[in-house]
C-alpha positions in Angstrom: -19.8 -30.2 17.9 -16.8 -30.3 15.9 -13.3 -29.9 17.6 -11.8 -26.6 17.8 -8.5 -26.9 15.2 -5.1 -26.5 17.4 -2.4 -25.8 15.5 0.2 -25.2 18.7 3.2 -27.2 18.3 2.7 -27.9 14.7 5.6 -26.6 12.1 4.9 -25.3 8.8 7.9 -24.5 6.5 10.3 -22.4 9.0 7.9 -21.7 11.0 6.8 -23.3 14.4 3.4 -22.5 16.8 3.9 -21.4 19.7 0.3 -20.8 21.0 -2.9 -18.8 19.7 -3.3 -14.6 20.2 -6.2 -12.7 19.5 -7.9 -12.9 16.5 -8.1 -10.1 13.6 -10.6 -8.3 12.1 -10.2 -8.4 8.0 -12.1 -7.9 5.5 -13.6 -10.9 2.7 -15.6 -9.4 0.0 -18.3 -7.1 1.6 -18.2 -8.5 4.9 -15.6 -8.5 8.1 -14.7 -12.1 9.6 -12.3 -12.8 12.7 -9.5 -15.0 11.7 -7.3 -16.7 14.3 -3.9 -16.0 14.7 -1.2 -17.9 15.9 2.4 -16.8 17.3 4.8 -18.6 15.7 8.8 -19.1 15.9 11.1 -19.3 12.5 14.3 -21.1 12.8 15.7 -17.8 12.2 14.7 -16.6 16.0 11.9 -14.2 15.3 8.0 -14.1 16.6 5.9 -13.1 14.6 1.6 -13.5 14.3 -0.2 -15.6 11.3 -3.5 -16.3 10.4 -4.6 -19.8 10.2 -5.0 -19.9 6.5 -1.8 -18.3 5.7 0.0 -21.3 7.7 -2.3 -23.9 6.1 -1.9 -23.2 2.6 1.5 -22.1 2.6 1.6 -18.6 1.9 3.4 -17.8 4.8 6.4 -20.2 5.3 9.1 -18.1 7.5 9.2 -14.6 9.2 10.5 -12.8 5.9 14.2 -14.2 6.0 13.6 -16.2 3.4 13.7 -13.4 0.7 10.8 -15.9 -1.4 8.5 -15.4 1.6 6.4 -12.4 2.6 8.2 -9.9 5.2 7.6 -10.5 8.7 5.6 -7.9 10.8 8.5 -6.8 12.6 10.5 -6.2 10.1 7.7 -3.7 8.7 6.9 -0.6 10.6 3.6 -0.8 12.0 1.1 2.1 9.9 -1.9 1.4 12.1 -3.4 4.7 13.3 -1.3 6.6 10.7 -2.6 9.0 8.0 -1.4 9.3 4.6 -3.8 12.2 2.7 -7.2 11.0 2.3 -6.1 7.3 3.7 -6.1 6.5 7.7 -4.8 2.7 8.1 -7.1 0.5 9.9 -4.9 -2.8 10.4 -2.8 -5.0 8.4 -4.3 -7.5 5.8 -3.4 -10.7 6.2 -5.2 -12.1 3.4 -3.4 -10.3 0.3 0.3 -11.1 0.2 3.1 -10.6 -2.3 7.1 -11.2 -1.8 8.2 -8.7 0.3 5.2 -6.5 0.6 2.9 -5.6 3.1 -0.3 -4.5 2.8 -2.9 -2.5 4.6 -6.4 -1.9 5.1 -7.5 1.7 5.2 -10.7 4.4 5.7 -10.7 6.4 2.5 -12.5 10.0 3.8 -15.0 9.2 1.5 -16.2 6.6 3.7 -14.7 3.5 1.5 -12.1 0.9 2.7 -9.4 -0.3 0.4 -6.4 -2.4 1.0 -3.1 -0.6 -0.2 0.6 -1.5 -0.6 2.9 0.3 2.8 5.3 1.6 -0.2 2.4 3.2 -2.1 0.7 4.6 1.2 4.6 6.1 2.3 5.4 7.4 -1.0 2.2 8.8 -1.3 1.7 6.8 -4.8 -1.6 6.3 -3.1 -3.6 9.2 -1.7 -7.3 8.0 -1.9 -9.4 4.7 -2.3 -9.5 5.7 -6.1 -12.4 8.7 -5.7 -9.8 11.3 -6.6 -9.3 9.8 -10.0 -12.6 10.6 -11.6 -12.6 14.0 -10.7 -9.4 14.6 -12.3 -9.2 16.1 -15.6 -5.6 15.5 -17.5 -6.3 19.7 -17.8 -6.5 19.9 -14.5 -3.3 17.7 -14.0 -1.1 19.5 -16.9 -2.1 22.8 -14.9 -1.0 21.6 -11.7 2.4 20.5 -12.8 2.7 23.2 -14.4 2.5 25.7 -11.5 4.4 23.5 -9.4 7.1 23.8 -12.4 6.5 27.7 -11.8 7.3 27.7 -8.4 10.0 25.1 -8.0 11.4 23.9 -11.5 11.7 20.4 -12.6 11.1 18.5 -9.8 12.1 14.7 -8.8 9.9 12.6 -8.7 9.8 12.0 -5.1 9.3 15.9 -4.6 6.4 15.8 -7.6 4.7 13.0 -5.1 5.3 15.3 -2.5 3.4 18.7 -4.4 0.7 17.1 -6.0 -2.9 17.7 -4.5 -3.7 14.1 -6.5 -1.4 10.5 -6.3 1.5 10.3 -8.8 -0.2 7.4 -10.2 -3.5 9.8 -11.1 -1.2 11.8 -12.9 0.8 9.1 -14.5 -3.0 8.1 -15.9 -3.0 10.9 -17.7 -0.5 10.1 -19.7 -0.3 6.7 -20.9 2.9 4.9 -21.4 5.1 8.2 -20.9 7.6 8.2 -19.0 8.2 10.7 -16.4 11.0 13.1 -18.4 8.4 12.2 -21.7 5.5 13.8 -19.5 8.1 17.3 -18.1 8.9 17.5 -21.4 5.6 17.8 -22.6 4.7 20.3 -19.1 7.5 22.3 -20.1 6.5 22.8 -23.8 2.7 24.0 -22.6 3.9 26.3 -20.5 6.1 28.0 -23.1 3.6 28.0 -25.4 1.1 29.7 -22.6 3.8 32.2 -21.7 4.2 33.1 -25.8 0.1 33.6 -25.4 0.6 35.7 -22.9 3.1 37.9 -24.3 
């Protein structure tokens, strides 16, 4: 029987083990695995946990203090639990990592788990696992933004996130390589020309 792998005491980049915690669910392809984690110490003076593989092949050198290096979970509020719109966060994913971004696994309503960026789930960039998007027509997206502009002007664009029954990025989809003024512009003009109809 082969020799359970001990990493406790080793170093890797910044980071030193301290001793193994419990293991995480994630998810690899279709299936769930349990990967090991390990507490470790960066020669900044912060804990935080790490997955065996991150430590091994280097994607995870130090807690986040090294701006080049992922962001440590502390530094990172914790969205397990939370909801944002169709989206309830299961756990942190420890296998997709990007400087300074944390990512997260999550229930889509529609019974589908995706992993999502924490800026895209707290801006509300990202509402759904993606089954929102087919169902929405660039009709029914011009008509939304434009009763929103009814009801409250030109909005920011943090406020538009905010008011839109769909994710900003949907909408964005619907028009390609427009910029957000572009695409009010355009919003504005239809609903002059619908209020001329009208009249």
């Amino acid at each position: 029987m082969p020799r359970k792998l001990d990493l406790t005491g080793q170093t890797y980049g910044m980071l030193k083990v301290i001793k193994e915690i419990e293991g995480i669910r994630v998810k690899s392809g279709k299936k769930e695995v349990n990967k090991r984690r390990w507490l470790c110490q960066c020669d900044c003076g912060n804990q935080l946990p790490v997955i065996t593989d991150s430590l091994r092949n280097g994607n995870t050198k130090s807690c986040g203090c090294n701006k080049n290096e992922w962001i440590s979970e502390k530094n990172s509020p914790d969205l397990t639990g939370k909801r944002f719109s169709k989206l309830k966060v299961l756990r942190r994913n420890l296998e997709k990592t990007n400087n300074n971004h944390t990512f997260w696994e999550c229930q889509c309503d529609c019974g589908n788990t995706t992993v999502v960026d924490s800026s895209n789930l707290i801006s509300g960039n990202t509402k759904s696992c993606g089954c929102l998007s087919p169902i929405i027509s660039k009709e029914q997206c011009i008509n939304e933004m434009i009763s929103i502009y009814e009801k409250h002007g030109k909005v920011t664009t943090k406020e538009l996130n905010q008011l839109l029954t769909f994710s900003y990025n949907t909408m964005k989809k619907k028009f390609p390589k427009m910029k957000i003024n572009a695409i009010w512009d355009e919003i504005i003009k239809e609903y002059e020309r619908r209020k001329n109809i009208e009249q």
